[in-house]
Steps between C-alpha positions, in 0.01 A plus 500: 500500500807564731821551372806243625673813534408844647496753208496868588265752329457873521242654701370590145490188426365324728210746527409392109502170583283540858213704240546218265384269785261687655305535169546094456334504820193728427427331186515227649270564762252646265507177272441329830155718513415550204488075436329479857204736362483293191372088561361467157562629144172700546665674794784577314320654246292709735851550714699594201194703318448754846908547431491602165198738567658709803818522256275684237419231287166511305274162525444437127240206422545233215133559438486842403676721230875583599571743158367796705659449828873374398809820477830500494659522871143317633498198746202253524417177570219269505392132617379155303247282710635670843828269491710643165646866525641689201664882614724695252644822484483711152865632413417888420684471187314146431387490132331206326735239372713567809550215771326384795736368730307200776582380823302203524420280812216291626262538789420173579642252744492127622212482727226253607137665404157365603296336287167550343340283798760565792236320741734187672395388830689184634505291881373824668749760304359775255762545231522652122520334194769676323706434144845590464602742277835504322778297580603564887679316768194402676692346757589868632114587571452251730506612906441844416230778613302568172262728393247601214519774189381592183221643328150451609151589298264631696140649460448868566237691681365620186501153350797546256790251548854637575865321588610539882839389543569340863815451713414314795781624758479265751616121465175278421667160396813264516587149318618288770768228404488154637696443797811279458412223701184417291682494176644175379875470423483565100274851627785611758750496165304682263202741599347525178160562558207452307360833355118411478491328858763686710503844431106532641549810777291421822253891560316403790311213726248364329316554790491838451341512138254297662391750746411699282334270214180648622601849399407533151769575220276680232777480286536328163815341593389366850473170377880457348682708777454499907317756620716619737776559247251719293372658847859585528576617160106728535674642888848574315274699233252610705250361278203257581643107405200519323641752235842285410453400168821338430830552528883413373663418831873375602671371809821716597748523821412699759898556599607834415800534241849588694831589428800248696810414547772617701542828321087485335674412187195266403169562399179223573179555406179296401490596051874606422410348196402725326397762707781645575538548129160708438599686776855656425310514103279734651766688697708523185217647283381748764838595489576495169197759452606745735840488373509466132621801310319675222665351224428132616367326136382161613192413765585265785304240638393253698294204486397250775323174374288292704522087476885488407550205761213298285638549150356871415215363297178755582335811422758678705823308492809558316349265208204726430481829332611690799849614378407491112169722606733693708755581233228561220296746683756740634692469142161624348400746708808722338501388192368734158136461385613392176365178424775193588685754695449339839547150355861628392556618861441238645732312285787715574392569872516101555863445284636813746344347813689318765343283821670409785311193629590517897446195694687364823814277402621227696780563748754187516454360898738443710372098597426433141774651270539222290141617353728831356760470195767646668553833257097538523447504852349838595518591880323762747601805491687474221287648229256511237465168306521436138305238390603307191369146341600396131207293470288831529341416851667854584480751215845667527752466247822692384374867428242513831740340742784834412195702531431437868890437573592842326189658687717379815840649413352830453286479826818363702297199585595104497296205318544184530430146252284232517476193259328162655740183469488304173335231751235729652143594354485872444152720619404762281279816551338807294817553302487252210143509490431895460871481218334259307136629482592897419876476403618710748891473577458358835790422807386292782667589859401503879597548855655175643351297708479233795189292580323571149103390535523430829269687702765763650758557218853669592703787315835720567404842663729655232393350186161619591683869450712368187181409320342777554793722398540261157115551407556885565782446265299326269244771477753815494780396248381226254408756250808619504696148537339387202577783266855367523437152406474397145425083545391497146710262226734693277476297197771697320741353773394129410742334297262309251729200466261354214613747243878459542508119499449276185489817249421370151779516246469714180621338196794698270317558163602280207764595275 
């Protein structure tokens, strides 16, 4: 933003602020790749689990014994069904009881996905059957080059089965709209259009799957998918069609994510929500580990759900035992032999806990501000957002709200409010849902921003740096924050108002 008025600095000065914006900038331009090498949530996982590893983090599995493997001052991480990712950092003065303070986010975005039998042929086209997955602007994936990801089971050389996961770089697919002049009148108002019927992506000719319908498939699947999308997917592997198995794949924009605007102030990108969140988590823990002093007490974590955008509800979403699992196992891994002793721990370690549930928040725009309250209207570049909902669709409230504004002040960073209209449905997200099921003393907050699950999403170049810096925050003085807050009731200042009103009189004694 320009000022009306020139403003001088000092050469000192103005030096600060040109490293400020250069390292705006780079992180932006690394979000840019990091959410370009990352299509899917099993990407992301794979993305974010090579991170961790070259940053010295040990790969820990949920299947295996973790009491002989977790110290003080460790890192590790490990991965639920390929699309959930729990990392943490052990404080080197962490004892059990102490807290575990979360970053939470979700890995999962609006996409379409093909189906079981993607197979669609219609008036000489080969298309895919796909089903839409969360709740996107579908509108915004129509005239665009698309492509294929996701996780693919193949069969080995040695006949064991393995998962392969495949990026297809190249555009394979678009979903052409109807041209205006064959639309009727009610069509050219609205475009709404139908999500079982419209959203079918054209692959190929038809002709061209039939040139080679003498060429068999061998594989199990050759009868519910076109061969030449799994000769494709077998080339992009370089496996025989034959030996694709099955596979979890998703439709996603082949436009690389950009920064714009007449000074790059704005960040677009295909997944803002919510990768952008798992990444600066993961920056902020790495971080956080290399930085955290000797006498740190508490362990600092993150953990990145999978199906957020479909209500959380599976073996590896923010409903399941993730977090709880999470929580239990590193509070027992410290605690005494003694019979009950980790069961106390536990207890303690989950009343002394804290999650910050990070999701994107949503900027007011500039064509539709009467969709704001006016003292709730959070803008780009303006800040982290506080999230807040009385009827507990957000899980903020009095004491976690000053936590995150406090955590602010002391970092020299700005934060800014959101509250939907009295008139307006609110959305929700992991927040309420992980409070409620462990108890954990939860805020909600988030980047804002433009364009939310539409198929490029838009943020502020420098609240991409201001989140990061509050989730550093988070991690590096919250143990310290909290031993100056006493939220508890002090009964002894409650004026019980029931035992000075209507006292019974005490009759004089006869005479």
């Amino acid at each position: 933003l320009r000022p009306s008025r020139p403003i001088f600095l000092s050469a000192a000065c103005e030096a600060r602020l040109h490293r400020a914006r250069m390292a705006e900038v780079s992180l932006a331009q690394a979000t840019c790749k990091f959410i370009d090498e990352c299509p899917t949530p099993f990407h992301l996982c794979a993305e974010t689990g090579a991170l961790l590893k070259a940053a010295g983090f040990t790969e820990i599995a949920e299947d295996g014994a973790w009491r002989p493997l977790l110290k003080p001052g460790g890192s590790y991480f490990y991965t639920r069904a390929g699309t959930t990712l729990v990392a943490f950092h052990v404080g080197a003065a962490f004892e059990a009881g102490n807290g575990i303070n979360v970053v939470g986010g979700h890995t999962d975005s609006p996409v379409l996905k093909l189906k079981p039998s993607s197979k669609k042929s219609a008036h000489g086209y080969l298309q895919l059957n796909v089903e839409t997955y969360g709740g996107g602007l579908w509108h915004t994936w129509f005239d665009r080059e698309l492509t294929l990801a996701g996780s693919v089971i193949v069969k080995q050389a040695d006949g064991s089965f393995a998962r392969r996961l495949l990026f297809v770089r190249r555009p394979l697919m678009r979903v052409p709209s109807l041209c205006i002049h064959l639309r009727t009148a009610e069509e050219r108002e609205k475009f709404a259009p139908n999500k079982e019927t419209h959203l079918a992506p054209i692959l190929a000719c038809a002709v061209s799957e039939a040139l080679n319908a003498d060429k068999p498939s061998a594989s199990s699947l050759g009868g519910r998918h076109a061969r030449e999308l799994l000769r494709a997917i077998g080339e992009e592997l370089g496996c025989a069609p034959g030996d694709v198995l099955d596979f979890d794949l998703t439709l996603c924009d082949t436009q690389p994510s950009a920064t714009w605007g007449l000074a790059d102030e704005f960040l677009s990108a295909p997944r803002l929500d919510n990768q952008l969140t798992c990444y600066l988590a993961m920056l902020a823990l790495i971080d956080h580990a290399k930085e955290a002093p000797p006498s740190q007490p508490d362990v600092a974590m993150i953990a990145l759900f999978d199906h957020e955008e479909v209500g959380s509800g599976s073996a590896q979403g923010a409903c399941s035992t993730v977090m709880s699992d999470a929580l239990q196992r590193v509070s027992s891994c410290f605690a005494p032999d003694e019979r009950h002793a980790s069961v106390e721990a536990l207890s303690k370690t989950a009343r002394r806990s804290f999650l910050m549930a990070a999701d994107l928040a949503h900027a007011v725009h500039p064509n539709y501000a009467e969709k704001h309250e006016k003292e709730h209207a959070p803008k780009l570049n303006s800040g982290t957002v506080i999230k807040s909902n009385d009827n507990q669709r957000y899980a903020t409230n009095d004491a976690t709200g000053f936590v995150v504004r406090e955590l602010a002040r002391l970092a020299g960073l700005t934060v800014q409010e959101f509250m939907v209209k009295n008139d307006c449905p609110c959305g929700s997200t992991i927040g309420p849902l992980i409070s409620q099921s462990t108890g954990l003393r939860t805020v909600d907050i988030g980047a804002p921003c433009l364009s939310m699950h539409s198929i490029r999403e838009t943020v502020g170049v420098a609240d991409v740096e201001n989140y990061l810096q509050l989730m550093k925050a988070f991690f590096g003085r919250f143990a310290e924050l909290e031993g100056k807050c006493n939220f508890g009731l002090d009964f002894g200042a409650v004026r019980l108002a029931s035992m000075s009103v209507c006292q019974p009189s005490v009759k004089a004694p006869a005479a």
